[in-house]
C-alpha positions in Angstrom: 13.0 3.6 -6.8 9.9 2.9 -8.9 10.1 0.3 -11.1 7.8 -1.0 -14.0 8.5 -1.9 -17.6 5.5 -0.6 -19.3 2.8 1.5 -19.2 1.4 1.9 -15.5 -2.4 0.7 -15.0 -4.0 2.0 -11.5 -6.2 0.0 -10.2 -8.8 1.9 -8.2 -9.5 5.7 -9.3 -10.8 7.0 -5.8 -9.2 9.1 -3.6 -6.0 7.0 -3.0 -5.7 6.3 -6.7 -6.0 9.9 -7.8 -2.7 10.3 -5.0 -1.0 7.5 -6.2 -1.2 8.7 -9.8 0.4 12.3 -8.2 3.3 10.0 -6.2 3.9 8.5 -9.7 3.9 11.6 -11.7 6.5 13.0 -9.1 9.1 10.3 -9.6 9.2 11.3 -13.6 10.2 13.9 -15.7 8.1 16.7 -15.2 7.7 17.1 -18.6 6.8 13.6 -19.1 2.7 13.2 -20.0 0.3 11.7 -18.0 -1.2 9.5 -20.7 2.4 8.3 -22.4 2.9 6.6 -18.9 -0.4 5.6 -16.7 -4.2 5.2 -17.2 -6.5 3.7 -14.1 -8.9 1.0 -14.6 -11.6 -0.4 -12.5 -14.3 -2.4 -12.8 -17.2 -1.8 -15.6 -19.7 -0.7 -14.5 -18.3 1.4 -11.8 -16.7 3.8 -14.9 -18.3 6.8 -15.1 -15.8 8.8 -16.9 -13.4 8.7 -19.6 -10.0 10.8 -17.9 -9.2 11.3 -14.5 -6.9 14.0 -13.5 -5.6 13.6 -17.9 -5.0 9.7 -17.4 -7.3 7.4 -19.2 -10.0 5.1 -17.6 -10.5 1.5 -19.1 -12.7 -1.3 -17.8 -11.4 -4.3 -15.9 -12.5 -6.2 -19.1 -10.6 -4.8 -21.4 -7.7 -4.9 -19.2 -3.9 -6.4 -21.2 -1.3 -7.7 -19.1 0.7 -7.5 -22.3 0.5 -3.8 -22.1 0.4 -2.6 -18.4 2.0 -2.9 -15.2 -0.7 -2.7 -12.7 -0.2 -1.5 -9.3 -3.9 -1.6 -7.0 -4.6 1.3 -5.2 -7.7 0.2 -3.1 -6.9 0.9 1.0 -8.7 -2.1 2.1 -6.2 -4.6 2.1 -8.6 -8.0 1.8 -10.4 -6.2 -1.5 -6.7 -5.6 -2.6 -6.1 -9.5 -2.8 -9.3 -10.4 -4.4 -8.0 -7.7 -7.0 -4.8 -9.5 -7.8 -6.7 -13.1 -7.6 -9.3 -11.5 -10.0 -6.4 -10.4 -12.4 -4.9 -12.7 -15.5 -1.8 -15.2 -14.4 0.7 -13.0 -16.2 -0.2 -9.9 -15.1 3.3 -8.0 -13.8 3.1 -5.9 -10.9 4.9 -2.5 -10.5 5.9 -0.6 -7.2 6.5 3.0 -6.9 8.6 5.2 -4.4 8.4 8.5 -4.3 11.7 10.4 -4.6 11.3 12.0 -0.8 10.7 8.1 0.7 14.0 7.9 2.5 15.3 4.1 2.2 18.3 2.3 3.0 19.8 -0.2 0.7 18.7 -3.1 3.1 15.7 -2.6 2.5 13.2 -4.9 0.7 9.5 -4.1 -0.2 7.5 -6.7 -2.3 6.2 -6.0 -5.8 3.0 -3.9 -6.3 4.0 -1.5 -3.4 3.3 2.0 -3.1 5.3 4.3 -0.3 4.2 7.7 -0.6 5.6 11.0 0.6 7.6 11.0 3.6 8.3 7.5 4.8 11.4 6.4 6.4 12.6 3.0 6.3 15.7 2.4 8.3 17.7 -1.0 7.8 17.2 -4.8 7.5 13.4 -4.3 6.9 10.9 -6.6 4.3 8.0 -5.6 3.4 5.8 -8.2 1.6 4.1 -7.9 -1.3 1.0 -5.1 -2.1 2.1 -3.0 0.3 0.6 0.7 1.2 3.0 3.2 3.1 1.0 6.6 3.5 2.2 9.9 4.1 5.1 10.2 6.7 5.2 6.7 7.9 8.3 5.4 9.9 9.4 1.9 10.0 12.5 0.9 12.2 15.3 -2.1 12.3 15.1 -5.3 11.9 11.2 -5.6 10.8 9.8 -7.9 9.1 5.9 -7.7 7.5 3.9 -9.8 5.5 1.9 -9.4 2.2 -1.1 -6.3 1.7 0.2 -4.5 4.9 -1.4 -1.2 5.0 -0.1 1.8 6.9 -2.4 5.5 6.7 -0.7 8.7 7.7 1.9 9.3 10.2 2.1 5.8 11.5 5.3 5.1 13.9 7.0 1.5 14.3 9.9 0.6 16.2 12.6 -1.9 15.5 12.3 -5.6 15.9 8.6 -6.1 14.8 7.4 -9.2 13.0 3.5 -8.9 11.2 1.4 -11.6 9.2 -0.5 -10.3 6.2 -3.7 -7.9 6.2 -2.1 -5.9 9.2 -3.6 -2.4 8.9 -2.7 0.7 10.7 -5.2 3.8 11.2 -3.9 7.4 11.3 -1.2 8.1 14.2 -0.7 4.3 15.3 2.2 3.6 17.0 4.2 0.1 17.7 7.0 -0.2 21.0 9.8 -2.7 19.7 9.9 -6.3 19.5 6.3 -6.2 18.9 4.3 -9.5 17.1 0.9 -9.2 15.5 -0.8 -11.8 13.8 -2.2 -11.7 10.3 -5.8 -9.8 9.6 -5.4 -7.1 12.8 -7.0 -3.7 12.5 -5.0 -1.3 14.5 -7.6 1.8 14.8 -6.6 5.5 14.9 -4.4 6.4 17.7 -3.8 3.2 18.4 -0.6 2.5 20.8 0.9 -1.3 20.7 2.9 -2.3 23.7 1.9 -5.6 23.4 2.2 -8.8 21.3 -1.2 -9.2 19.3 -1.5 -12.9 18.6 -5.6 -12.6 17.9 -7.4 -11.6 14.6 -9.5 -8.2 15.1 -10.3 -4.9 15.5 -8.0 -3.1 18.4 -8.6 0.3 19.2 -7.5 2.3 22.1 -4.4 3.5 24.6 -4.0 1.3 25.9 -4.9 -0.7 23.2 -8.7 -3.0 23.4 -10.1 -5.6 21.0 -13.3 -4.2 20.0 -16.0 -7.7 20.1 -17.9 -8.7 17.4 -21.7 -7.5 17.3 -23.8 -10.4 17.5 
């Protein structure tokens, strides 16, 4: 279920902004307007426009916890936490789930998550906070993931997985069960996981390589 309590500030207006703005629109009304519930907002000077797709645009400066729940739409999940650290103290989070996310009551998923079209969450699963779910990603039993995890499409994980924060899945990923992964791993696209990761980096590959640091 989505939840906020006022009007919905997007932060980020590229491509995964613009989609999060259609995953929010499709848990409403359809006759509800875009600009009695949502506007996005980024930083100054990075405005070049006044509407996107009908929602307003305001500057980071001008920005009003009072007025706004903010949910941050920017993929890369380490730019995403300078975002919330850059944001005032009392600045309330939303989460939205759109209507065809199929989720089991024991579920849990932190506050300023978005789970878009198509993801199934099974049972005894928490999600940490600033979470991105994209398009038909599956999460099994018994998981348990830290804060600005960050699956793209069609990612598959099996039951029994434990992640830190900053884990990040490219396109098609896949995770066997009873799988660990530290914090700040990069799983690359196509990436297959039959093993506990317990190093920070890049790992691309099946079977799955961490890619070394260019000097």
């Amino acid at each position: 279920m989505t939840t906020f309590r006022k009007k919905i500030c997007i932060l980020g207006f590229g491509g995964f902004g613009r989609e999060t703005l259609c995953c929010l629109m499709d848990t409403l009304p359809s006759e509800t307007k875009i600009e009695d519930v949502a506007c996005f907002m980024g930083p100054d000077e990075h405005i070049k426009e006044k509407k996107i797709l009908g929602a307003d645009v305001i500057p980071l400066s001008q920005f009003d916890p009072a007025k706004y729940d903010v949910v941050i739409a920017i993929g890369d999940p380490q730019i995403r936490k300078k975002m919330v650290e850059a944001l005032p103290a009392n600045t309330t989070f939303a989460t939205i789930i759109h209507p065809t996310v199929v989720k089991s009551k024991w579920v849990e998923i932190g506050e300023g998550s978005i789970i878009t079209a198509g993801v199934i969450l099974t049972c005894n699963i928490k999600i940490g906070k600033h979470a991105h779910l994209n398009l038909h990603t599956t999460i099994g039993h018994d998981c348990n993931i830290g804060d600005f995890f960050t699956t793209t499409p069609a990612v598959n994980i099996s039951g029994n997985c434990t992640f830190g924060d900053f884990v990040y899945f490219g396109t098609n990923a896949s995770v066997r069960e009873k799988i660990t992964i530290c914090s700040n791993v990069t799983i690359g696209m196509g990436g297959v996981v039959v093993k506990s990761i317990d190093t920070e980096g890049v790992y691309v590959g099946n079977p799955l390589k961490r890619m070394e640091k260019k000097a």
